[in-house]
N, C-alpha and C positions, 0 to 999 in steps of 0.2 A: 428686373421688371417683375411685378406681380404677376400672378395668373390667379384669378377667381373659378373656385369650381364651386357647385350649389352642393350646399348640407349632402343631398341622398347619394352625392359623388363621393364622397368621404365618409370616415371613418368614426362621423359625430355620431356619437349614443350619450344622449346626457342618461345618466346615472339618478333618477329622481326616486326618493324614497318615498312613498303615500302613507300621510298620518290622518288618523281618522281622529274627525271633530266637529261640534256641533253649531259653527258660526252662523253658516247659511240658516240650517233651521231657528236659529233664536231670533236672526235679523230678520225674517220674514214673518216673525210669529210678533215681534215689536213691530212692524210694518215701515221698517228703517230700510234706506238703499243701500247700496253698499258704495255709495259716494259719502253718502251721510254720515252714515259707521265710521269711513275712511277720514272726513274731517273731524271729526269726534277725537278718532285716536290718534289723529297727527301722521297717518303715513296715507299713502297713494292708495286710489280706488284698484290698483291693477297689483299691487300688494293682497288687497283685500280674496279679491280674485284667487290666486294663487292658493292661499291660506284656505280658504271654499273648498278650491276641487283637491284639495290634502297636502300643497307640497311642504315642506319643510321652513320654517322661518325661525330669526332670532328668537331668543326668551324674552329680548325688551319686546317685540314685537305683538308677543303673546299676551305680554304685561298689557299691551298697552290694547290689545282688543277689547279683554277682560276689562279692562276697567269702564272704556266705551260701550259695553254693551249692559253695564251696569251692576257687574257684580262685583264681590270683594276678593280680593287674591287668592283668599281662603274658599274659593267653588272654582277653581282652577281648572277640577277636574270633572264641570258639568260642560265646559265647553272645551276644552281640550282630554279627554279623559285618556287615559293611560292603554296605548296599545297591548 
């Protein structure tokens, strides 16, 4: 038989690294949603989310913001710049 305990009952610590990057600020400065954004680059708004308040995502992922928010691969590191 199961037994459910809630997260603050155990021992969950998710481990998130925070990468700094400047999505939020370009999509607000383009006056783009961040559903918009998300349909642009082909992945989920709660994707988008995520990738905002810093956490960690794929390189396709990154690939594919950059190219949504309209730059070339080559400015990589105006919206993702290098910790």
């Amino acid at each position: 038989m199961w037994t459910f305990r809630r997260r603050s009952e155990t021992n969950y610590r998710p481990e998130a690294k925070l990468n700094h990057n400047t999505v939020k600020k370009i999509r607000e400065k383009l006056l783009v949603s961040k559903a918009e954004l998300a349909r642009k680059a082909g992945i989920s708004p709660i994707t988008i989310d995520r990738v905002e308040k810093g956490l960690d995502c794929r390189m396709e992922t990154k690939r594919k913001i950059i190219l949504a928010l309209g730059f070339d691969l080559s400015d990589k590191e105006k919206v993702f710049p290098k910790n």
